[in-house]
BANU-132710 format. One record per residue (C-alpha): x, y, z. Coordinates in steps of 0.1 Angstrom, whole numbers, padded with zeros to 4 digits, always signed. Layout:
N
XYZ
...
//
This chain:
735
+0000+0000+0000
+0015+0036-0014
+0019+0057+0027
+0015+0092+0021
+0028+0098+0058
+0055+0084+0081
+0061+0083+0121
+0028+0094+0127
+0038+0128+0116
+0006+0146+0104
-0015+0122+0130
+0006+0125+0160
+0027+0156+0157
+0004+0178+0139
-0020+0190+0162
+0013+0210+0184
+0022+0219+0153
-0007+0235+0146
-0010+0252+0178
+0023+0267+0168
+0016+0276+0137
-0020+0290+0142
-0048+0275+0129
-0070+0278+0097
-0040+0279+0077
-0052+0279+0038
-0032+0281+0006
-0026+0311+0006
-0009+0315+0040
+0026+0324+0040
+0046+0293+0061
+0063+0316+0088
+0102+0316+0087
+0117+0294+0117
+0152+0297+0118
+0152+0276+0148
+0188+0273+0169
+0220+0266+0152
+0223+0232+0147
+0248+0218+0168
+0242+0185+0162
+0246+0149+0178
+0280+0133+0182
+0281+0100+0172
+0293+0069+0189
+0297+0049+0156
+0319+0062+0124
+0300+0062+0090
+0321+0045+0062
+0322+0048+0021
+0295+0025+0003
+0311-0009+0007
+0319-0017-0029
+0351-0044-0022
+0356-0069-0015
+0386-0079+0014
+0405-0095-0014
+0400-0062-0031
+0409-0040+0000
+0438-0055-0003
+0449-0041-0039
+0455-0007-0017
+0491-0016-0004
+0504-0023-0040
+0530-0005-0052
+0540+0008-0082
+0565-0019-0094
+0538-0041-0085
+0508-0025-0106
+0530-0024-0138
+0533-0058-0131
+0501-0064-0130
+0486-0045-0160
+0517-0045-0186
+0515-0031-0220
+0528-0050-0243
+0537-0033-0279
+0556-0043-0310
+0569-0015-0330
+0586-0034-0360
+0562-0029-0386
+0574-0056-0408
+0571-0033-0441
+0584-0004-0458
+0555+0022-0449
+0576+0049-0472
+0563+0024-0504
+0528+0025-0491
+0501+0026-0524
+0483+0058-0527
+0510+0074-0499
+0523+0099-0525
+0486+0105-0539
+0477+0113-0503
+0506+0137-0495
+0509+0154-0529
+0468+0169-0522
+0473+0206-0518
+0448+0205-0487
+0476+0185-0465
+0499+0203-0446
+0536+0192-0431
+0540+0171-0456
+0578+0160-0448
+0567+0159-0414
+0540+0133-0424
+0562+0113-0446
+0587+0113-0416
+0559+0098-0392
+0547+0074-0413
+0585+0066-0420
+0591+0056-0388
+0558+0043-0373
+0531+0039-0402
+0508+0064-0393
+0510+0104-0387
+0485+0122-0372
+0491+0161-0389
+0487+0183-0362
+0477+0212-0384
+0454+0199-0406
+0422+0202-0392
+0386+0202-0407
+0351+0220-0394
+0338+0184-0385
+0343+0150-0397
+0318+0154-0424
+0339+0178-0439
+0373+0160-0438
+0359+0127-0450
+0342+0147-0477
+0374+0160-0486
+0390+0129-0488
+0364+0119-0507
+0362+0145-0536
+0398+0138-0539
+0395+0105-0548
+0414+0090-0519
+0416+0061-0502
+0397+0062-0472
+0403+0048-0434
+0371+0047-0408
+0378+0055-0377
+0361+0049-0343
+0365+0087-0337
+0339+0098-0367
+0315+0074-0350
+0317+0085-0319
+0317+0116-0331
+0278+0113-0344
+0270+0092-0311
+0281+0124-0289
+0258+0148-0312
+0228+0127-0314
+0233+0119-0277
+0233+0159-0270
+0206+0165-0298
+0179+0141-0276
+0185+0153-0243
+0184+0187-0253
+0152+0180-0266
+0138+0154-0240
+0150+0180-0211
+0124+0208-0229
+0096+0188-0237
+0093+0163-0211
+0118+0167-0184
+0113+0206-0178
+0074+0206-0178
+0074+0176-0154
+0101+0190-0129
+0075+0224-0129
+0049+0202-0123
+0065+0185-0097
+0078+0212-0075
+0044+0228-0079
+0026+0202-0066
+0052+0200-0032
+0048+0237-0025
+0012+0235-0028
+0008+0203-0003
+0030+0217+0018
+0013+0252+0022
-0021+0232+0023
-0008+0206+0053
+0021+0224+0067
+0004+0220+0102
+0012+0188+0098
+0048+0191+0105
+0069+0208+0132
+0078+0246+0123
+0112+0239+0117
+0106+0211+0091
+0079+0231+0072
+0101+0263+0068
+0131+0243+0060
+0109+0227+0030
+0095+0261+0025
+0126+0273+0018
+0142+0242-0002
+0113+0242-0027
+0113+0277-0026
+0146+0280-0041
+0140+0247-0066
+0112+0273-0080
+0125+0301-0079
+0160+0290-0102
+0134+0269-0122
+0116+0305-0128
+0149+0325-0143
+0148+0339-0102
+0111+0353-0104
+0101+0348-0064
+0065+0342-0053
+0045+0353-0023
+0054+0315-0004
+0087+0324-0008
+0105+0335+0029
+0133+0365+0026
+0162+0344+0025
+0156+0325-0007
+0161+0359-0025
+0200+0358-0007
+0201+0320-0022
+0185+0329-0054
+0211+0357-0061
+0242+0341-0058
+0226+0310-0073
+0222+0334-0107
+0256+0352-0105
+0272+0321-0100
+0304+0329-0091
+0332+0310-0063
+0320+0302-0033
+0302+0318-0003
+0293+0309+0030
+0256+0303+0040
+0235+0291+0066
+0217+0259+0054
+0187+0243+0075
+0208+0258+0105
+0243+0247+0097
+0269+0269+0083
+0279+0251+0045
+0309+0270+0020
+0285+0260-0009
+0301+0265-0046
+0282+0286-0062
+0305+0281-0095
+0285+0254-0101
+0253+0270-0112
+0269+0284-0142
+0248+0270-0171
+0275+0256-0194
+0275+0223-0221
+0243+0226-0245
+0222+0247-0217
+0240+0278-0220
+0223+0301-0247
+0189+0288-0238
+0169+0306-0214
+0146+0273-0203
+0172+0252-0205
+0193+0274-0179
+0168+0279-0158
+0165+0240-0157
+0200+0239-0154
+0203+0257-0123
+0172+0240-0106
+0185+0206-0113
+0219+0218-0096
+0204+0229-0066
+0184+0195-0064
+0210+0175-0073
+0239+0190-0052
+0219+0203-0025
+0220+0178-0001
+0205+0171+0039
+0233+0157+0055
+0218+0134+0076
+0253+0127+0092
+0281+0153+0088
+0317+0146+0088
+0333+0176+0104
+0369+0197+0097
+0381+0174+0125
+0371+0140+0114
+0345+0136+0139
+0304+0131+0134
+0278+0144+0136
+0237+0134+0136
+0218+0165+0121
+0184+0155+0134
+0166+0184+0119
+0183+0171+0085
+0166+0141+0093
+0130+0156+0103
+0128+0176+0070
+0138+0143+0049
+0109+0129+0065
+0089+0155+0061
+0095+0160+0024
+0087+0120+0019
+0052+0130+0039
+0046+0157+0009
+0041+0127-0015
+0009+0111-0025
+0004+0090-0047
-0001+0111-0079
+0028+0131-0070
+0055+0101-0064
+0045+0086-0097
+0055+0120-0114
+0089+0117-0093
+0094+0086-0104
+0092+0091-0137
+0119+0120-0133
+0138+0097-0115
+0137+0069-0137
+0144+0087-0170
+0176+0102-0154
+0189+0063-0141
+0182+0054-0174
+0206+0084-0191
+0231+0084-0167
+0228+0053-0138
+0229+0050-0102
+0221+0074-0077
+0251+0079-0049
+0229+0099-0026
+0202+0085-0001
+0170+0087-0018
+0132+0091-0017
+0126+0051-0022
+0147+0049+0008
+0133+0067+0032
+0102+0042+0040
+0124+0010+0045
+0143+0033+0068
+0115+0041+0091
+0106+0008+0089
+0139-0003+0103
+0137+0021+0127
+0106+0002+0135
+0079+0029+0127
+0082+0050+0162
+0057+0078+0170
+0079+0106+0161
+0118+0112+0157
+0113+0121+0192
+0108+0087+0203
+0141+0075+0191
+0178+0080+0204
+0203+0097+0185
+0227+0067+0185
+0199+0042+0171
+0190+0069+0143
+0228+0071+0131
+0232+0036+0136
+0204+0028+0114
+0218+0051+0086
+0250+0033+0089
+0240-0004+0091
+0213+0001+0062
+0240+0024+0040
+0212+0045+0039
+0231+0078+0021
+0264+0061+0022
+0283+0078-0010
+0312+0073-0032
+0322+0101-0044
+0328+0131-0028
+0316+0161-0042
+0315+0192-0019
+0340+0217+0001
+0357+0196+0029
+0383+0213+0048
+0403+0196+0071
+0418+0211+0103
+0451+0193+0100
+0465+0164+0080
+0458+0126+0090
+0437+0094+0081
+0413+0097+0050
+0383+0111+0064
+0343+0096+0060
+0321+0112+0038
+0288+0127+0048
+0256+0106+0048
+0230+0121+0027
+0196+0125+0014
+0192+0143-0021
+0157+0143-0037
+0171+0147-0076
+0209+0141-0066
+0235+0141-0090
+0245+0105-0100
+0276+0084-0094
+0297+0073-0118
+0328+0051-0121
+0347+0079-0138
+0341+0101-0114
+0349+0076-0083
+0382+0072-0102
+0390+0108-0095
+0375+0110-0061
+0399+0083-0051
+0429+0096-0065
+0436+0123-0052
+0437+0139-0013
+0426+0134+0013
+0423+0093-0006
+0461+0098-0015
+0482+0114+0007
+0497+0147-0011
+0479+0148-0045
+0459+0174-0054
+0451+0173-0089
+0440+0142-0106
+0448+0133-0142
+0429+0125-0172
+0450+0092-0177
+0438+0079-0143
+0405+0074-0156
+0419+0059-0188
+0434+0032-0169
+0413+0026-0140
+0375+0034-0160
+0385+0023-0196
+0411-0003-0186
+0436+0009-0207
+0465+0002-0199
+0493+0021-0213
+0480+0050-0193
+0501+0036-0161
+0534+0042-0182
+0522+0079-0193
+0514+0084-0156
+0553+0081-0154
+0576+0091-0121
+0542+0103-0108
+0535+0071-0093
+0561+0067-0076
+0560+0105-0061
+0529+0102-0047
+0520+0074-0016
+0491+0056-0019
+0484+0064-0058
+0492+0032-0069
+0471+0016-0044
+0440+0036-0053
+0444+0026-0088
+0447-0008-0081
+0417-0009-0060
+0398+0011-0086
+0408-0009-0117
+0398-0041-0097
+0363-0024-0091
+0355-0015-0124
+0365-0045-0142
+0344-0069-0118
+0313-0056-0131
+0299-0075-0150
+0275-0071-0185
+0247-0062-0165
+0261-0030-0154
+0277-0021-0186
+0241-0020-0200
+0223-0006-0176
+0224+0029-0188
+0234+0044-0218
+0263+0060-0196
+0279+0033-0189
+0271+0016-0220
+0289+0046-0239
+0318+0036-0212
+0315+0006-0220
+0324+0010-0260
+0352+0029-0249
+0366+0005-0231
+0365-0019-0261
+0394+0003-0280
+0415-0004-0249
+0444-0026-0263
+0443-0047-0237
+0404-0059-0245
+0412-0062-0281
+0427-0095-0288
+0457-0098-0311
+0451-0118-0338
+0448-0104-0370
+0456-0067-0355
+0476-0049-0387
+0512-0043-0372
+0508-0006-0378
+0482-0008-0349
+0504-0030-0324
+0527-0001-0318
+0534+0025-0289
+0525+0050-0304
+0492+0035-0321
+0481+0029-0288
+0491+0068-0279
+0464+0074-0307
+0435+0049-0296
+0441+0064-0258
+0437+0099-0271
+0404+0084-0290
+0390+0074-0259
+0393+0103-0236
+0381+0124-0262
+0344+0108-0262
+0348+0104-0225
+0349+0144-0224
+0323+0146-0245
+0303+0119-0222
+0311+0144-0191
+0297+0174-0215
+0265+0161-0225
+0266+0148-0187
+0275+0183-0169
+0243+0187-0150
+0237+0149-0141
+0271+0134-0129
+0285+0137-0098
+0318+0159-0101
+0346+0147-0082
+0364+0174-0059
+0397+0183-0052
+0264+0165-0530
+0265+0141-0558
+0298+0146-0571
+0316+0121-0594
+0346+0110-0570
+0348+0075-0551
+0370+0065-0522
+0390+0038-0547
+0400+0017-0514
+0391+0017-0476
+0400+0005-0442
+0377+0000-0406
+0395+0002-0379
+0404-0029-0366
+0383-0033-0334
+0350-0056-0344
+0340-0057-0306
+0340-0020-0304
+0318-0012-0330
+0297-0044-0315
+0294-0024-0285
+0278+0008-0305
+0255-0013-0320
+0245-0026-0283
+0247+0011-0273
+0220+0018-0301
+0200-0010-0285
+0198+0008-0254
+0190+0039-0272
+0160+0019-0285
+0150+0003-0253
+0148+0041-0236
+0122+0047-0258
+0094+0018-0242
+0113+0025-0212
+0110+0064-0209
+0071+0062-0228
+0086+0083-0254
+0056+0085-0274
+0048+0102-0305
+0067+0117-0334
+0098+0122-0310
+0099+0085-0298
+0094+0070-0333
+0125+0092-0344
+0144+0081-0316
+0136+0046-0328
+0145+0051-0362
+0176+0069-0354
+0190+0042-0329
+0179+0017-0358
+0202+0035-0385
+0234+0036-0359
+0229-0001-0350
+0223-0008-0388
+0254+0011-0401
+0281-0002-0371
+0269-0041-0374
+0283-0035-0412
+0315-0018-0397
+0318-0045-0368
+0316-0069-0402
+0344-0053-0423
+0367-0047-0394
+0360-0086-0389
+0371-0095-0420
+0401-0077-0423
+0412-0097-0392
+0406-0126-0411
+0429-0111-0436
+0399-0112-0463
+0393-0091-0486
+0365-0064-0489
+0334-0072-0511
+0321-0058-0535
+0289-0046-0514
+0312-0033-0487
+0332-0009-0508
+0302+0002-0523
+0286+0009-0485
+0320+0027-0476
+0313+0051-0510
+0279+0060-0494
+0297+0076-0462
+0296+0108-0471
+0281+0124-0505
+0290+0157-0512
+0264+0182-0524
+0284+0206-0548
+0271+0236-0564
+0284+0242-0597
+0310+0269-0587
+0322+0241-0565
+0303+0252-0533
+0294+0229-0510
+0260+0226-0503
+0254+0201-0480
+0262+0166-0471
+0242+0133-0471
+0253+0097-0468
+0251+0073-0440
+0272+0094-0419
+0250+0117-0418
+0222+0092-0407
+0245+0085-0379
+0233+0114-0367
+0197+0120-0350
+0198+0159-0367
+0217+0152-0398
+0228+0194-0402
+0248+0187-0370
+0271+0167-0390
+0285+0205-0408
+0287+0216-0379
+0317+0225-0360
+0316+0219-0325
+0350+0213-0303
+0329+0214-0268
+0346+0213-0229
+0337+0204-0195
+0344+0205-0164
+0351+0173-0144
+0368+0177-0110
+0377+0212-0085
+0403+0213-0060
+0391+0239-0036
+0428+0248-0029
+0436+0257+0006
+0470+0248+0029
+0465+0209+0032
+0486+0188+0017
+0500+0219+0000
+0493+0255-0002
+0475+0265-0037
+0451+0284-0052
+0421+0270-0063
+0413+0253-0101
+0392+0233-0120
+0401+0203-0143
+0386+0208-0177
+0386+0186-0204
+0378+0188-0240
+0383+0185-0276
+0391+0204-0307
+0392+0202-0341
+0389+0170-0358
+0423+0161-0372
+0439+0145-0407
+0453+0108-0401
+0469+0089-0426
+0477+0056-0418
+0497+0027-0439
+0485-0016-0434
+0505-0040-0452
+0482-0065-0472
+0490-0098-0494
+0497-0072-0523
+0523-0047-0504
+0512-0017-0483
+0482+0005-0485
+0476+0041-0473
+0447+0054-0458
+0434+0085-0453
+0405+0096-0424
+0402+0120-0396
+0407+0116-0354
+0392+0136-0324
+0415+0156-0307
+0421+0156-0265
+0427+0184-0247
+0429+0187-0210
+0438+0220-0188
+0433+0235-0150
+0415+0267-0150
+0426+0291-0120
+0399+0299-0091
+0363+0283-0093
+0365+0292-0133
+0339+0273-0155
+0338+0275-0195
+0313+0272-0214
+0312+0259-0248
+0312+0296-0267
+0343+0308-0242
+0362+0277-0255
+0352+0278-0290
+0357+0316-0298
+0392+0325-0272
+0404+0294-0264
+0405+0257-0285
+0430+0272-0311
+0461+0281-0282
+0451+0251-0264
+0483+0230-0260
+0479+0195-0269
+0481+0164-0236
+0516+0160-0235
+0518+0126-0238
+0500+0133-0270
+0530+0153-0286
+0551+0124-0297
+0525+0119-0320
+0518+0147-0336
+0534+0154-0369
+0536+0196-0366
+0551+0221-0394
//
């Protein structure tokens, strides 16, 4: 049976309440302002820990040392390419095009490793450099990158579109429907509890409503409201009687909501729900704990708010959020009934001693998280401290990626404060050359091996389940299918067994991973610290079947959100068709790359399907017009494939401070630019081939303070200086 009410907490509590609060209270009755006493909360007899996700066997990985973890994970390479890459087919054809640029630098690359990715030659999107390739007649090479590319803009393109036609309305609705029950019953609940909801919804709808107030709303929202808008560092404020440094950074629309009035109004709603939390239990500067009983009084309170109507809206928010992005890492509505069940139902809060309330939280990892994602300053340095337990009602989500980077760094290793990009590339996408690029920098920092050890271990024991269970972590999951160590051996071209080959794939991979974390901004949880008469007269897939297996399972998923989600009407069925197309298009890929493993030759039908990529739409002054071609149906808006779009995120903040070291504060920002020129030579039974095609390109930076980009700020000042990941630079073929 669906309980509208818990604890007895409009039978039992509600008539004092009301005495308090004065009765006759209607709709349109303001709920008086009770700031109540500071909150000094309940010490604790009993230490909360992390979500136990390990196993002792597991736990164990934390003592390993470097020596031992490159052990463990080696890379193993082969860099003798067997062939003369210099006598390559089509190599002069390729280099002699007037569009290239370095040329000698390019010959030199492919000289000495078989492949060169040119630096400087760049295109407005991958449409347009395979449509280059094409009306010059060359020979062309697929790569992951231009398919991942599509995924990322169709991804963006649909929940753009699902966030202002069905996720928007429904949130309004929602939050509506709260304030209204809670203005109608708020004798229900103790004065404190009411005015803290007052004021939490308040906010929600005020950020929701570009920062219009209403009458219900008490004076301090406005203070909330304002920085919320200006968005800027971080400030200090009293929250549900608790001083909090809350980042206020953090409301600055950015990814495909900035420019979009709805959309950052959304934006900043979903960031107050989502980061927001009631800390149920509160780890303080010291170490120690803390029960926040009036934390816990206006969680139960807000579960009160829901009947039945209004829970089955929340659950469809919920639910359409798991299925984008995955598991929550915050206590959450669903939760809060088994927990006053296991507290055995008592009469009121009242009724129950502090220690059986935070033991009940702990035992039932009720709000137990893993990553931590808010300002914790420590008094002095020591032991890694607990995080807080907590309650969110829309909280962001957890993801491996993210846990990756909350582990790595301090206070979970001793002296590091800024992660790197390449420790989710080893421990999220199991790739594991990135352990060698991480160089000296495992040995000079204690306990980093250990954390990736442990992490690694994590990730790779879940199992297929997990890896489809949203299309997050199925996108992840693709990824990690281009890791050289998941793709087996046999059959693998030389050219692609090398160093610096796997420099290329890694740079592949944490390029879609930053455009993941872009189309993601708002949802994860950051971690802190033409018909023209031309042909492509040969081609090569890249040779990873199981990856593009894993976009067609991706596309799957992409289908099943649709019955999932209800997604009716015109926008489901094109959501259908377009996950349809992308499964379609990478099952033939997944067969090509197949059978060049085999060392078999393409067909007929398969050279012709490589000539439809990309068809050119030429004016007869030789304008381009347009582009069509399955790549283009790769895409869920087909004009996005024209369209140039390097985009950047951010994905972790150090706070700064004096512990472990004195610095400023920064933000890790990752990102990509403009798609690249790659030419790359496989030896065949008749002598080596060249190949043309075009890559992503990775960039990763620390912006100073509690500095967020946007999209536009990266595009117009920024993506042309950007340096390149040095790792990347070996690479690079440059003029």
């Amino acid at each position: 049976m669906f309980r509208t009410h818990h604890l007895g907490l409009s039978s039992l509590i509600g008539i004092s309440a009301w005495l308090l609060l004065g009765c006759g209270s209607s709709h349109e009755d303001a709920i008086p302002t009770v700031p109540g006493e500071p909150d000094s909360g309940t010490p604790i007899t009993v230490r909360a820990q992390e979500l136990q996700t390990l196993s002792d066997s597991m736990e164990a990985l934390s003592d390993r040392s470097p020596e031992q973890l490159r052990a463990e994970y080696p890379s193993d390479f082969h860099d003798d390419l067997g062939y003369d890459a210099e006598t390559a087919l089509y190599l002069d054809d390729i280099l002699e095009k007037s569009v290239w640029t370095a040329q000698d630098q390019v010959r030199a690359s492919i000289k000495a490793r078989g492949f060169a990715v040119a630096a400087e030659q760049t295109f407005a999107s991958f449409a347009s450099g395979y449509s280059e390739i094409y009306m010059a007649d060359l020979p062309v090479y697929v790569t992951a990158d231009m398919v991942l590319e599509a995924v990322f803009r169709s991804h963006d393109k649909i929940l753009q579109q699902l966030e202002l036609t069905k996720l928007r309305p429904l949130l309004d609705d929602l939050l509506a429907r709260l304030r209204t029950r809670l203005v109608e019953e708020q004798a229900a609940f103790m004065p404190e509890a009411a005015s803290d909801l007052n004021f939490y919804l308040g906010v929600a709808l005020a950020l929701l409503h570009q920062g219009k107030l209403s009458s219900e709303d008490p004076e301090e929202v406005k203070s909330f409201v304002d920085a919320a808008m200006k968005a800027q560092g971080t400030d200090e404020k009293v929250l549900f009687g608790v001083k909090r440094e809350i980042d206020f950074s953090q409301f600055k629309p950015r990814g495909h909501y900035a420019g979009d009035k709805a959309l950052e109004s959304y934006f900043r709603a979903m960031i107050w729900l989502g980061r927001i939390d009631l800390r149920l239990i509160e780890t303080q500067s010291d170490g120690s704990q803390l029960l926040r009983k009036r934390q816990v009084e206006a969680m139960l309170a807000l579960r009160a708010l829901f009947d039945e109507p209004i829970y089955d809206r929340y659950l469809a928010f919920d639910n359409a959020i798991s299925a984008f992005v995955g598991e929550h890492d915050y206590m959450t509505l669903q939760e809060v009934v088994p927990f006053e069940d296991a507290l055995g139902n008592p009469t009121t809060l009242a009724d129950v001693d502090d220690d059986t309330i935070a033991q009940t939280l702990i035992d039932g990892q009720y709000g137990a998280q893993r990553v931590a994602s808010h300002i914790m300053r420590k008094d002095a340095p020591g032991g890694t401290f607990p995080l807080n337990v907590s309650f969110a009602l829309l909280g962001q989500r957890y993801t491996v990626d993210s846990h990756v980077f909350s582990r790595t760094v301090f206070d979970r290793v001793a002296t590091r404060v800024l992660p790197s990009s390449l420790d989710v590339a080893f421990a999220a996408l199991g790739n594991n050359q990135a352990l060698s690029l991480l160089g000296s920098e495992l040995e000079d920092e204690p306990g980093l091996a250990g954390a990736l050890s442990t992490m690694r271990a994590l990730v790779d024991a879940h199992d297929t389940s997990y890896w489809q269970s949203s299309f997050y972590t199925s996108w992840l999951s693709a990824l990690r299918a281009l890791s050289p160590e998941t793709s087996e051996q046999e059959g693998l071209p030389t050219v692609a067994q090398s160093e610096a080959w796997g420099r290329r794939l890694l740079s592949t991979q944490l390029a879609s991973w930053a455009q993941l974390r872009h189309n993601n901004v708002l949802y994860v949880k950051q971690s802190y610290t033409s018909d023209a008469l031309c042909e492509y007269p040969d081609a090569y897939v890249d040779p990873y079947p199981a990856f593009f297996l894993d976009v067609v399972k991706l596309a799957e998923r992409g289908q099943a959100l649709v019955q999932q989600l209800a997604i009716d009407g015109d926008f489901g069925d094109q959501i259908s068709q377009y996950f349809a197309r992308v499964a379609a298009i990478n099952t033939t890929l997944a067969d090509m790359a197949r059978l060049q493993r085999a060392g078999e030759p393409h067909s007929a039908q398969h050279l012709a399907f490589i000539n439809q990529a990309v068809t050119t739409n030429i004016n007869c002054d030789g304008t381009v017009l347009g582009h069509s071609g399955w790549y283009a149906d790769l895409h869920f808006d087909p004009l996005q494939a024209v369209e140039r779009d390097p985009v950047i995120t951010d994905v972790h903040t150090d706070i700064g401070g004096a512990l472990p070291v004195a610095r400023e504060p920064s933000v890790m920002h990752v990102g990509t630019g403009d798609p690249r020129l790659m030419v790359v030579t496989v030896n065949s039974c008749s002598g080596p081939r060249a190949y043309a095609g075009v890559v992503s390109s990775f960039h990763e930076f620390f912006e100073p303070g509690f500095t967020r980009l946007t999209d536009e700020e990266w595009k117009d000042d920024r993506v042309l200086d950007a340096p390149d990941v040095a790792w990347m630079e070996p690479v690079l073929a440059r003029d």
